[in-house]
Structures are given as C-alpha cells and as structure tokens.
C-alpha positions in Angstrom: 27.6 -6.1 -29.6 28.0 -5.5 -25.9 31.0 -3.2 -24.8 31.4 -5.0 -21.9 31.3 -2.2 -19.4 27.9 0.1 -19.9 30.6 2.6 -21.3 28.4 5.6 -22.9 29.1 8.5 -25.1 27.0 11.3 -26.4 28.2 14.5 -28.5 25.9 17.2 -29.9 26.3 20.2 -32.0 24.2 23.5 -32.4 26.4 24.6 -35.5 29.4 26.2 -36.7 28.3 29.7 -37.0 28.3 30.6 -33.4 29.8 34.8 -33.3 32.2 35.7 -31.2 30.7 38.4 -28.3 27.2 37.3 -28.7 25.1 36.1 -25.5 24.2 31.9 -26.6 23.3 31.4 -22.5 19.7 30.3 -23.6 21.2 27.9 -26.0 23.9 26.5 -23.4 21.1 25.8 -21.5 19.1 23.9 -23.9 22.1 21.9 -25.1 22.6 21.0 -21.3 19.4 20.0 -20.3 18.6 17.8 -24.3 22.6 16.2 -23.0 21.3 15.4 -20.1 17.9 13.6 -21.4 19.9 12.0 -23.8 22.6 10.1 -20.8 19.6 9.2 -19.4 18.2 7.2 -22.6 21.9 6.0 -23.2 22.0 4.7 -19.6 18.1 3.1 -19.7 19.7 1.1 -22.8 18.1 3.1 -25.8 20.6 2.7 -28.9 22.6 5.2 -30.4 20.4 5.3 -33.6 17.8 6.2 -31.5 19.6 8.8 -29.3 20.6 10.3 -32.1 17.3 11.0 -34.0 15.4 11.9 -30.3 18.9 14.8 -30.0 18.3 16.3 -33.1 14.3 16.4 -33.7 14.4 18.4 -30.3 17.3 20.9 -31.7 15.1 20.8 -35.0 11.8 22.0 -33.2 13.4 24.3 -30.6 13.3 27.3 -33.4 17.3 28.2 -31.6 19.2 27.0 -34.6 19.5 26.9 -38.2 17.6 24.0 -38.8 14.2 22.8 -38.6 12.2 25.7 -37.0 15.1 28.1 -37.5 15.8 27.9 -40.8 15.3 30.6 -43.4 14.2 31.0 -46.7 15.9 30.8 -50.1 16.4 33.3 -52.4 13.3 32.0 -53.9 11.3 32.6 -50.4 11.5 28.8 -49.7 12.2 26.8 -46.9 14.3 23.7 -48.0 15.7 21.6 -45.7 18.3 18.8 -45.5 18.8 15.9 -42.7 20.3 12.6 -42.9 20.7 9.5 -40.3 23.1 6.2 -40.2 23.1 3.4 -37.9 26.6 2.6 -37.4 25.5 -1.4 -36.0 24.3 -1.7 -39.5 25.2 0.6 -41.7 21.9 1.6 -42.6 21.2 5.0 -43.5 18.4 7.6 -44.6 18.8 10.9 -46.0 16.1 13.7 -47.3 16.9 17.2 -49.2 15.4 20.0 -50.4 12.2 18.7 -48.8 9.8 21.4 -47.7 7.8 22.2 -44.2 7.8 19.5 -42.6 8.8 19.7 -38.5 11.0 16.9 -38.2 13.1 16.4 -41.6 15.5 14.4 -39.1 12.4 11.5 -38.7 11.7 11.6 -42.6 15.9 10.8 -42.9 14.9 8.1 -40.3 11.2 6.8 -41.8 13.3 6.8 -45.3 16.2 4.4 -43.7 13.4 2.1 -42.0 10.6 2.2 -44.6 12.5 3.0 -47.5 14.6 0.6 -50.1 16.4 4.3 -51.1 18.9 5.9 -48.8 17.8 9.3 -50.2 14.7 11.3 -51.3 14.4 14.6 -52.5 11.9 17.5 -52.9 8.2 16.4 -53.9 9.8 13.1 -54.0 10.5 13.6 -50.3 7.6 15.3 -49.0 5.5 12.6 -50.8 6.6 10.2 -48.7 6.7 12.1 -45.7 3.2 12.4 -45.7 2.6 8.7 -46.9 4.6 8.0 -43.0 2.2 10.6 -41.9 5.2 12.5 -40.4 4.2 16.0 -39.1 4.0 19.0 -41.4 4.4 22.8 -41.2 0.7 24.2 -42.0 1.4 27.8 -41.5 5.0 28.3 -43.0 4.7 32.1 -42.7 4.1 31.8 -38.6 6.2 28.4 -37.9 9.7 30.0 -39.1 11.3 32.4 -36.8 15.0 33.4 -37.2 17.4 31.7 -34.2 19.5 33.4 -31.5 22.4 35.5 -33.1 20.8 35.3 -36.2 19.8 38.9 -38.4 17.7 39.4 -41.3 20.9 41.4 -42.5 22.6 37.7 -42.0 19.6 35.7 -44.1 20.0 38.2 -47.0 23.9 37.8 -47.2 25.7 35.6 -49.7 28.6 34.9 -48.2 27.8 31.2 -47.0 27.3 32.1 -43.6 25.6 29.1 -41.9 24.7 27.1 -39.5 23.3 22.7 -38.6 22.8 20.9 -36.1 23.7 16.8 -35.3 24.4 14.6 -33.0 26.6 11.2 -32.4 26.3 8.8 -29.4 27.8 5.5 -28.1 25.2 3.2 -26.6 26.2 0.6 -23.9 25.8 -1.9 -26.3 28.8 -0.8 -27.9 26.9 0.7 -31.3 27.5 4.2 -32.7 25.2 6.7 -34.1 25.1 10.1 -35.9 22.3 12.4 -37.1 22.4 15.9 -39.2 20.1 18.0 -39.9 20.2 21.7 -41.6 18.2 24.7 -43.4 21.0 25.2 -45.1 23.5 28.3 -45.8 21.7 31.8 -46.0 20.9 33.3 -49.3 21.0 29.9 -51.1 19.6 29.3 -54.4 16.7 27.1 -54.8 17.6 23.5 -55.0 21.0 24.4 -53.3 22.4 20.7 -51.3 25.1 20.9 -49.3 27.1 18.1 -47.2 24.3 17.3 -44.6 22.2 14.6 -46.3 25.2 13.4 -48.4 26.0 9.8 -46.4 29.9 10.0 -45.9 29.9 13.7 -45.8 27.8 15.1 -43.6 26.8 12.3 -41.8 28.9 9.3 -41.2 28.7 6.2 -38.7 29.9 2.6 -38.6 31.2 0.0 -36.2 34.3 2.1 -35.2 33.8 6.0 -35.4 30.5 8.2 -35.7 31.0 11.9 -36.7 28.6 15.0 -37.7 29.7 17.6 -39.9 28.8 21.7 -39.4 29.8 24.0 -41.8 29.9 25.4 -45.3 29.0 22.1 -47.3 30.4 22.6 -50.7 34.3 22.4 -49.3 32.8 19.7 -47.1 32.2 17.9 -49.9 35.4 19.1 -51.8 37.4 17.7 -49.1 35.8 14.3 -48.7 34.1 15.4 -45.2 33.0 12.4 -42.6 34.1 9.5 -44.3 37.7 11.2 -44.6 37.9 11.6 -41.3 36.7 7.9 -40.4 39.6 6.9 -42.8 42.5 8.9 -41.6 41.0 7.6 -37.7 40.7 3.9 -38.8 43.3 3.5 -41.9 46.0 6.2 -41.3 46.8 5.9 -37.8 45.3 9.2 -36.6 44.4 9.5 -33.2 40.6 10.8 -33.2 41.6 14.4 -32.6 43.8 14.6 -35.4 41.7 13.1 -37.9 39.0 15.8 -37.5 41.5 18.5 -38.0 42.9 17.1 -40.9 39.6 17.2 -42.6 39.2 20.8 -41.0 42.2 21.7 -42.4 41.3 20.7 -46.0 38.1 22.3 -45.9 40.1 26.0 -44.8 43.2 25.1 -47.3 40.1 25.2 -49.9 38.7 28.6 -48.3 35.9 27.2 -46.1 35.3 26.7 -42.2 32.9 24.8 -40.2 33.4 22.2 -37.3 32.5 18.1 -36.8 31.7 16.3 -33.9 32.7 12.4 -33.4 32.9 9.6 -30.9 35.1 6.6 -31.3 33.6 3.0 -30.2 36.0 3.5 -27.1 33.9 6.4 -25.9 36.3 9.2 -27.3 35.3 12.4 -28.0 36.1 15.1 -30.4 34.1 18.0 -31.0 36.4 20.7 -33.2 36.4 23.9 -35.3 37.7 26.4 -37.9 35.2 28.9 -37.5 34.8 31.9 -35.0 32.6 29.2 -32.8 30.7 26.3 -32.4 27.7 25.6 -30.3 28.5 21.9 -28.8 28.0 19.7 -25.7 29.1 16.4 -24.7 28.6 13.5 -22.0 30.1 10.6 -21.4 30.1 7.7 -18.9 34.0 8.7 -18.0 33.0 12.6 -18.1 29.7 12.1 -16.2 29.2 16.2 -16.1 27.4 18.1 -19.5 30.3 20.1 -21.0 28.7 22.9 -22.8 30.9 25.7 -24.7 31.0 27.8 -27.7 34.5 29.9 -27.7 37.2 29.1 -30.4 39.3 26.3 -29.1 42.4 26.2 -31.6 
C-alpha cells in the first residue's frame, strides 16, 4: 500500500521508569544515534515490521534498559522475559513470555509470527522453539545480566512494581505500520509473573491505521484495555491521536497505575505520552527530519 509521498515515521521508547534528577545522557545518545539508523532503513524502503524488530533487538542487547541485557531476576533468581511483534500490513503477530536467556526475545516474538501457526509461546515451550530457529542464547546468565542506567539493587529487591520496557512503532513509505515490545518485566516479580508486553492488543498493537507500544505497570495495562483501547477511541470514537493515548493513560492512573505508550497514525502522527515521573523516548519523522530525544514529564 503505497502512501503516495515517501512519508516516514519512527517512534521509540526506553521505558516509563525514567527518575526525575538522574543523568540518562548516555541513553539520549543511544536512542539518537538507533533513531537515526532506523530513518535511514525507513528511507532505503525497509518496512515497518522490520524497523521495528531491528529498534528493539538493539535496545534489548545494549544492557541500558530493562529489557533484554538489563533485565533482572525474579524473586526466584530468574530471568524471564516478555516481547511481542505485529505487522500492522497484515495483522500478523508473534509474542513469547516468561522465556528464559535468550539475547533477542524480540526475534523469538518475530521467528514465532513467521515460523509459527501460534501467536504465542511461553517458557520451555518458548525456549524450545527458540533454539529449534537457532536464535541466540545467553550461555553465561550470571556475567550477561548487568543492572541498566538509574537502576539499584535497592530498586530490583523492591515490590512496588517499579518498571521499566522498551518498543518501538514506525511508518514505512509504503504506507504500513509496525510496533514491537519487549520487557524483563517489573522488579521483584514472582516467577511466572506476565504483564501487558506479549499480550497482542495490550502491549503491543498495530494495524492498517494506528501502531502503538505500551510502557508501564502491565496488570492496569491490562485492566484498562491498553493498545487496542487506544486504537479504538483513535479510529471508532473520534479521538484525535493525542487524546486517545491519554484516555488509556488516564484509566490505567484512575486504577492506581502509571506508565506511558508510544504511537504513530498511518498519516505519520506522532504521540509519545506519560503518567509517570518520565519516559525515555525519541522520534523521527519525514515532516520532523531532526531526532527528538527527551525524558522530562510532559503533562
């Protein structure tokens, strides 16, 4: 489906658990420079879908956010991890959880849509057929791990639901829309906890009109209906894009929880907005050629 007019859009998030005061200048220039390499694919032709799944691999295997590389351990010394993928051209999607060590649980999501009759796998179930795809693992859990910037031991061993994802949503010049998440979860989960991230039409949401990404504290996520409610209120209700993110924002603190989403409309729209002290987030487009990079409140 051709736009007509190379129009391009690319959002990414770091997570919704930025801290007000700390210093994220390392990670505002990683989110730059991965925005940059992904305008590049967008304007070489690569399609969302893949955009998307190249954006969040790299925030996966950088080790700067709570997911992939940065995630932490459960309460039962774990590492489970969550990730899930839809091709909005198609509405084809792939979604893993609880699925242990592996460095890329964004390209098992993906290898699960492509390769897969399910949309999701979890656990042994998951890493089974992660290592069928021969999709790389983590040999040395113990090294591989490390906590990300602004993150504390004192903040893994909390139960308060602090937490942290990462995704991303693009508009190719074709006129298709993607979105990706990926996340290690809140801190001091129990084993086998799932939040929104590989729940398609939650977490992760993407069809021929909107593409969104949600960050945050995934059982209100869930509660209130997360991507797919703001797709509906932007599509069915009349909302402009803005306004259906904060209605599902709203929902989510009404219910006593905070996070953030990212989305991009098939006009090249983007929204990329918060309840929480901050989110880590960056954004391109073919009408905003520069990188916008920020993590301060901005409502």
């Amino acid at each position: 489906m051709m736009n007509g007019s190379n129009q391009y859009a690319l959002a990414l998030h770091g997570g919704a658990g930025a801290k007000l005061g700390e210093d994220y200048t390392i990670v505002e220039a990683h989110l730059s420079k991965l925005t940059a390499i992904g305008e590049d694919m967008l304007r070489e032709g690569v399609s969302a879908v893949n955009v998307v799944e190249k954006m969040v691999s790299e925030l996966e295997l950088s080790g700067l956010y709570v997911a992939g590389k940065g995630s932490a351990p459960n309460r039962a010394g774990q590492v489970e991890l969550d990730a899930s993928i839809m091709d909005g051209a198609t509405r084809q999607a792939g979604a893993v959880a609880v699925i242990k060590d592996v460095q890329s649980p964004i390209s098992v999501a993906r290898a699960v849509m492509d390769h897969s009759p399910s949309v999701m796998l979890a656990g042994d179930g998951a890493n089974a057929f992660a290592a069928e795809q021969g999709l790389a693992a983590v040999d040395d859990p113990a090294s591989y791990y490390v906590l990300p910037l602004g993150v504390s031991k004192d903040d893994v061993s909390v139960r308060d639901m602090y937490h942290g994802t990462v995704g991303a949503v693009a508009l190719d010049i074709d006129g298709n829309l993607a979105a990706a998440t990926s996340t290690g979860g809140v801190f001091g989960k129990p084993e086998g906890r799932v939040g929104d991230t590989p729940i398609i039409g939650v977490g992760t949401w993407a069809d021929q009109d909107i593409a969104i990404s949600c960050t945050g504290t995934g059982e209100y996520f869930i509660r209130s209906g997360g991507a797919l409610m703001i797709a509906n209120r932007f599509k069915l209700a009349g909302d402009t894009l803005e306004e259906a993110v904060w209605n599902m924002l709203e929902d989510v603190g009404a219910l006593g929880g905070d996070g953030g989403a990212i989305a991009v409309s098939k006009t090249g729209e983007i929204a990329m907005l918060f309840n929480s002290d901050g989110m880590k987030r960056a954004s391109i487009s073919s009408a905003s050629p520069a990188v916008s990079t920020t993590f301060t409140p901005c409502r």
